[in-house]
N, C-alpha and C positions, 0 to 999 in steps of 0.2 A: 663573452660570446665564445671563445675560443675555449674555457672552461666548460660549455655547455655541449664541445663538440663541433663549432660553426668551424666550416674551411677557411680557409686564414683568406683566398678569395674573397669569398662574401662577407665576411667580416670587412676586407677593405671595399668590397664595395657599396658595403651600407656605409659606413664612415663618411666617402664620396657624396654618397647621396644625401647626406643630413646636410657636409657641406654645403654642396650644390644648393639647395633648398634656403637656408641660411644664406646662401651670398644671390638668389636669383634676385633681377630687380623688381619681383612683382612684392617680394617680401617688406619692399620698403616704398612700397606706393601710396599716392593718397588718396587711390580708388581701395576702398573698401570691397567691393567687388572681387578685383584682383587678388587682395591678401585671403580673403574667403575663400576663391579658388584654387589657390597655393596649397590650402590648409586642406582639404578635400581631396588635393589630385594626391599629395604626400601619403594621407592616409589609405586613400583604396590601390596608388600604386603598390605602396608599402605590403599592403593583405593582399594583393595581386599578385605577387614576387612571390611573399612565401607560401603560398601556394603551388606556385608552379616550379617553384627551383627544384632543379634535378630532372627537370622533366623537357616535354618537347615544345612546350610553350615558354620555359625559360628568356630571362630577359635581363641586359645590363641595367639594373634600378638606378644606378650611379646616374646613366643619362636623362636629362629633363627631356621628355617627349612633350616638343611645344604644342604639337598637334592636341596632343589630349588635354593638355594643360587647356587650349583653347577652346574647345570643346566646357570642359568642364565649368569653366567661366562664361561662355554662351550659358548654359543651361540656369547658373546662377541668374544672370540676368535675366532672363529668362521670365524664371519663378519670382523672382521678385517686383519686376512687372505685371504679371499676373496677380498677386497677393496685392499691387496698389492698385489695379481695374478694381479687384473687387471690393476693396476696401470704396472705391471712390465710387463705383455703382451701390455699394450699399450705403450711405452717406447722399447720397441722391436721391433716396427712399426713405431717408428721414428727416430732413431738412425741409419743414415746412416754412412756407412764409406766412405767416401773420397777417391778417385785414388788420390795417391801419386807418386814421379818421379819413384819410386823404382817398379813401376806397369806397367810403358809407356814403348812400345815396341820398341825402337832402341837403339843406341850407344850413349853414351854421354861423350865419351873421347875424 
């Protein structure tokens, strides 16, 4: 990074942030959810940062913003609630039941 140019700043404070990322406890949850949102918030914070750095939206990427973290994990759950409505509304459109003898209308003794 520093070969590339990077201020010896941001270079530690991406370091920090991988740490951070690596030691948060959602990284070691056994909500599947959580690790998804972990994996999401790193990435668009990550393209977030280097976009703005230098600038006047600049931001410590080092610190885990629980806020958005939270946020990001709301929306997971979210969509995935969603995608099992409709999985379970469409699955209610095709599950027919079958006439069985016990339904046909005469005598069968």
């Amino acid at each position: 990074m520093v070969n590339n140019g990077w201020q010896q700043n941001h270079v530690d404070m991406h370091v920090r942030f991988w740490s951070n990322i690596e030691n948060h406890e959602w990284r070691y949850s056994r909500t599947e959810t959580q690790q998804r949102a972990l994996m999401h918030y790193q990435g668009n914070q990550r393209r977030f940062w280097h976009a703005t750095i230098g600038g006047p939206q600049a931001f410590n990427l080092s610190l885990i913003n629980q806020d958005v973290l939270s946020v990001t994990h709301n929306r997971i759950v979210l969509k995935l609630n969603n995608e099992q409505y409709k999985l379970i509304h469409a699955m209610h459109h095709i599950i027919v039941v079958p006439p069985t003898l016990f339904r046909i209308h005469g005598d069968f003794s």
